[in-house]
N, C-alpha and C positions, 0 to 999 in steps of 0.2 A: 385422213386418219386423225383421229382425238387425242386430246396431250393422255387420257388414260390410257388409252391403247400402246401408243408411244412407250408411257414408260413401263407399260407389260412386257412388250418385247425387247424392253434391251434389258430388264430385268430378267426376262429370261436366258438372254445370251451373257450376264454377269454367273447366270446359278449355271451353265454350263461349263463353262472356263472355270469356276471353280472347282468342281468334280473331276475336270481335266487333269488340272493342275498337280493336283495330289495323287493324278493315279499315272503315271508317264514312268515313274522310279519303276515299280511293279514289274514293269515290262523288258526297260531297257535296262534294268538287272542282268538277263537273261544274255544282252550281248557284252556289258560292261563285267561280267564276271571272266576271267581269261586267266588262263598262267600266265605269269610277270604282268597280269596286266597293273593299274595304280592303284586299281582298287582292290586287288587281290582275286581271287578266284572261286571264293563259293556264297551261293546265295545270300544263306541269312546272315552273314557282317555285313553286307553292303545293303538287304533289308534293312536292317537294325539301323541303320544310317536317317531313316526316314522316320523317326521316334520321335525327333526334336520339329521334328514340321509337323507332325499332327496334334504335340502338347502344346504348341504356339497356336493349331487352328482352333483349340478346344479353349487355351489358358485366355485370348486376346478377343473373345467373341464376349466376355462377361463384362466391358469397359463401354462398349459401343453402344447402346444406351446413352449412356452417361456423353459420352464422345456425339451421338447424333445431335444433342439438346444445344450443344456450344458451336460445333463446327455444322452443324448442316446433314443431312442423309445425303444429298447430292455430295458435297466434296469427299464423303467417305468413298462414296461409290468409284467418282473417279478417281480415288486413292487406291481403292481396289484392283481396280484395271492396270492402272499404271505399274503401280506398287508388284502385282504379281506377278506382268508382265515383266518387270524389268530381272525382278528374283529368278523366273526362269531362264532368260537369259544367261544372269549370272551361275546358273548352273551349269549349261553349256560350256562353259570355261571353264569350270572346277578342274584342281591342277592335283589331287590327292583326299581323303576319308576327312581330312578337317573340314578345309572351304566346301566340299560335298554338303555335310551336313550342317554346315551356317547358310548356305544358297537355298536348300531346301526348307529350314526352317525359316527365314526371311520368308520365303513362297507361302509357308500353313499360316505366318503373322496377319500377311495382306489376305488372306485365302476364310480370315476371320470375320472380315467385315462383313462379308457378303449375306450370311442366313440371318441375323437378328435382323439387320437394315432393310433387305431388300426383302423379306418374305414380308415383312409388317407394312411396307409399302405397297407388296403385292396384292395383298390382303384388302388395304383400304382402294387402293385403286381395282378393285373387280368388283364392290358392291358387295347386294343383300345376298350374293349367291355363290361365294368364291372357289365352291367345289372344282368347278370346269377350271379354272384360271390355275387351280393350287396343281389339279391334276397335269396342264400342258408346263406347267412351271417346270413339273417333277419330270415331265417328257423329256424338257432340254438339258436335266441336270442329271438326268440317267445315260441319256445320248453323249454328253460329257465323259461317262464313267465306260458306255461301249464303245467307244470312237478311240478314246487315250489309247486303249491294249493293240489295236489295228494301224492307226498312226504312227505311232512310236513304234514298232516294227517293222513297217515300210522304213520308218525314214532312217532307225536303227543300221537296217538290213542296205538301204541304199547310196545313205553320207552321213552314216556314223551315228553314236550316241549323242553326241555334242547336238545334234540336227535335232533330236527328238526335244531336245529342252526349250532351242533357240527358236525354232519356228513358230510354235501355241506361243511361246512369251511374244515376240512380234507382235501377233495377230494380236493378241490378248489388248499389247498396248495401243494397238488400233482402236479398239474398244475403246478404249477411255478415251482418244479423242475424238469419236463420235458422240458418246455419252454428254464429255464437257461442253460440248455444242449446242447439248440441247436443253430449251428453258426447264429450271426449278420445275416440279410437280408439285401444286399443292395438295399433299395425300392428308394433311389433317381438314384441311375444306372439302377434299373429296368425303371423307367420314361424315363429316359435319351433315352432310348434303342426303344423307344415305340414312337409309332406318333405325331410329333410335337402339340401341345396344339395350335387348331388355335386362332389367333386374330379377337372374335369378339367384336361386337360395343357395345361400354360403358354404352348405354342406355339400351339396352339389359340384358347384366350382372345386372344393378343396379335393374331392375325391379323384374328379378329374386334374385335379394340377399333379397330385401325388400320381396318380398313375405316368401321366406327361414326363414325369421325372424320374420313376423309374424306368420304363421305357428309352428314354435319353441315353440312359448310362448301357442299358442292355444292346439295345438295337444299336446304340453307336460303337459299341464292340463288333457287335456281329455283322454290322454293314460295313465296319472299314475294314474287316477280316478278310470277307468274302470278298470283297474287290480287290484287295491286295491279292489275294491266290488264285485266282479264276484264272491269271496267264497263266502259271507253274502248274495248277492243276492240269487244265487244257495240254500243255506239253507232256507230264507226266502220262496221261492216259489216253493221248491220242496222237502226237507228234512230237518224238523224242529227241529226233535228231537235227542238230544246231542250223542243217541247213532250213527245216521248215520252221522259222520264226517267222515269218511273215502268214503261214500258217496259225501257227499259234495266237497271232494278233485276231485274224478273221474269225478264230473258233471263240477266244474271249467277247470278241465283240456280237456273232449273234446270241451266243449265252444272254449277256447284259443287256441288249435290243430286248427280252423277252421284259424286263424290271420295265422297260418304256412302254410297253402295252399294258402292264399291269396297271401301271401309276395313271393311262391316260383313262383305262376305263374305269379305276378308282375313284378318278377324280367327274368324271361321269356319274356314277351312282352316288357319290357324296351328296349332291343334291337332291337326290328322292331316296333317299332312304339314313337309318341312324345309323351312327357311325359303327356303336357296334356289331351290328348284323353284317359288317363287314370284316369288322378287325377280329373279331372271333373265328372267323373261316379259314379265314389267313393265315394265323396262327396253330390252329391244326392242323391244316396244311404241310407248316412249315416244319416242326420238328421231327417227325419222321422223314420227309424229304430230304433234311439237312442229314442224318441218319445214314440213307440210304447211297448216299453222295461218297458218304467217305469210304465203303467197298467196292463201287460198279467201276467196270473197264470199259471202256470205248464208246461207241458214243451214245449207249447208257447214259454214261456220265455227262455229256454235252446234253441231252433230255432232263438231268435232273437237275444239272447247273440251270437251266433254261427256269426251268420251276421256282427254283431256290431265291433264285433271282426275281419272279413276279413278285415272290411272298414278301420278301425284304423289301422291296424298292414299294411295293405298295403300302406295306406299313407307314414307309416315310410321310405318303400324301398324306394318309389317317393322321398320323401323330400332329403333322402342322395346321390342319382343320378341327383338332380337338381346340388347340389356342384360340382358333378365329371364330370357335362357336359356345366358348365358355370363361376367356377372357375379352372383357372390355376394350377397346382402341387405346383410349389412353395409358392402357398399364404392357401391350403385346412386346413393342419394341424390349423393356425392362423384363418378359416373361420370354422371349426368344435367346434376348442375353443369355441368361439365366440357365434356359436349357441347355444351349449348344456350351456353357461351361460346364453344366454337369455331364454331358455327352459327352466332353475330352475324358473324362474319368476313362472311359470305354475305350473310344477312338484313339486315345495315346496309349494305349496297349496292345492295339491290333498287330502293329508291326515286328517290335521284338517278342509277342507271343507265335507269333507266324515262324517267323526266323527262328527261334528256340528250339521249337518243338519239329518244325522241319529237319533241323541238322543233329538231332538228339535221334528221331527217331525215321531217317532217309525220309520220309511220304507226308501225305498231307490230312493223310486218316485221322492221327489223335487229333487235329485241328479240328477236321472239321467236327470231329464226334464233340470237343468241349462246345464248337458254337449250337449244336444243337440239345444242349446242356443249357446254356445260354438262354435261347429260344424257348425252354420251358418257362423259365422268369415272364417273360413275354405276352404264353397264354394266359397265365396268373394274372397278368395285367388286363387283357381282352376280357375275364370273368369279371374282374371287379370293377370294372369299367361299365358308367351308367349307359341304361338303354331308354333314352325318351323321346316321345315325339315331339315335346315340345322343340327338341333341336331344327324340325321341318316347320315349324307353325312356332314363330318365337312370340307373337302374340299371347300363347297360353303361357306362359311364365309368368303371367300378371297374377292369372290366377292361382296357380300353383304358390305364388311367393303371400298372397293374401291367406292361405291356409293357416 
């Protein structure tokens, strides 16, 4: 096995643990919510708890750039591991609603490193053709987000809430001491090495970066929505009673398993064909689907969850190959930052909008009807979004920029 391959797959096993990480709360809400229990007893307050972990995942992703250039991408990484291993952990212990939600947002801080660092590493480490590499990235980091709701239920359901935090953090910090084992990658030699990044035209790029960022703020609302609710939905409309949680984890988790076949044949088709002949489909797709989600009962709803889930989880592939095929190497790392701080805009809303409008109005209908509200902003984006071939044959961009 080659040092690039090497650092593919534990890069991929960092963008897992990260999706983990953040979605475990989601779940074990559901058994941590009790009468007399510490945390009180209805949903969205002890939702609302997980606000400050995803404004730290969104706020502390804009520094990492700056942070790669001095410390290194490797020591971040293993900071990562370490860092969000141990935050979970510390969750596991939480004694009451305070240390709750400083454990958790300690988890979104270290939970920050991971997409500017390691996607722009992923990126230069797969070459002239990063479709396949972006797509099995998105596999493991979707597998992350279907495994949390399943997990965290067993271990809920079999030694407690405390078990659902302390075990992924473990493992997590296992991770990092395999990672720090292994040599430096040099991902700006691997670039070096690899087909010149052609010069295309500036209007081009800016239209694409403007969409990139709209998108950020939209889709990181409606992705961190939709995975925070997929358990509570799945209970509400097909397994209501406290004893089938364990239930409710398997129904969330093949939902989410459907976002992993989306993203792997996304990232399959990335490479022969332009990007948007894909993000356009997807996005029709998706807002009637997300529509349709908020009235169907039974397992309707697990078919359209399934759906909602490719459209979502496949945009993510799209969005992070729009960077790797219209921004430069030298500037990705400072354009990944950049996004995933405009995405907290989104992403740090998801949770007390969840929780708000859940216990305002008992169900999950206005939710989901505002994310497919949402998801129009979205198509808007897939239209104005360039369609060229120069994206498959970057060779013509020579010509195109001499016009």
């Amino acid at each position: 096995m080659d040092a690039a391959t090497r650092q593919i797959r534990l890069i991929n096993a960092a963008h897992y643990f990260t999706h983990y990480c953040l979605l475990i709360l989601p779940t074990a809400v559901l058994a941590m919510a009790q009468p007399g229990g510490m945390f009180g007893e209805s949903y969205g307050p002890i939702l609302a708890l997980a606000t400050g972990m995803f404004v730290c995942y969104g706020l502390f992703s804009l520094p990492q750039g700056w942070l790669a250039v001095r410390l290194g991408r490797k020591a971040l990484l293993v900071a990562f591991f370490m860092g969000a291993g141990l935050s979970m952990v510390a969750t596991g212990f939480a004694s009451g609603p305070l240390t709750l939600m400083l454990a958790l947002s300690a988890t979104g801080l270290f939970a920050a490193i991971y997409h500017p660092i390691g996607t722009a590493m992923l990126v230069e480490a797969a070459g002239d053709k990063p479709g396949r590499s972006i797509g099995v990235n998105g596999v493991f980091g979707n597998i992350g987000v279907a495994s949390a709701p399943v997990a965290t239920a067993f271990l809920c359901q079999t030694f407690g809430w405390q078990a659902a935090f302390i075990v992924p953090g473990v493992l997590c910090m296992l991770g990092g001491v395999l990672y720090a084992r292994e040599p430096a990658f040099d991902a700006h030699g691997a670039a070096a090495r690899a087909r010149a990044f052609p010069d295309i035209p500036k209007f081009l790029v800016k239209r694409a970066l403007i969409v990139l960022m709209v998108i950020a703020v939209v889709s990181g609302f409606v992705f961190n929505a939709f995975t925070i609710l997929i358990p509570k939905l799945m209970q509400e409309r097909l397994a209501e009673s406290p004893d089938l949680l364990p239930l409710v984890g398997v129904l969330a988790f093949a939902a989410t398993l459907c976002g992993a076949v989306a993203q792997f044949s996304v990232g399959r088709m990335i490479d022969r064909t332009t990007l948007k002949r894909i993000f356009l489909p997807l996005t029709i797709v998706l807002v009637p689907t997300m529509l349709m989600l908020a009235f169907v009962q039974g397992f309707a709803a697990l078919a359209l969850a399934g759906l909602t889930a490719a459209c979502v989880f496949g945009q993510v592939t799209l969005s992070e190959t729009m960077a790797a095929r219209y921004i430069s190497p030298a500037l990705r790392t400072k354009i990944y930052s950049i996004r995933f701080f405009v995405g907290f805009l989104g992403a740090a809303a998801a949770a007390p909008v969840v929780g708000y409008l859940h216990t305002s109005t008992g169900s999950l209908a206005v939710v989901l009807m505002v994310l497919a509200g949402a998801s129009v902003v979205t198509l808007l984006c897939a239209v104005f979004f360039p369609d060229r071939r120069e994206e498959l044959q970057p060779e013509l961009w020579a010509a195109v920029a001499a016009e």
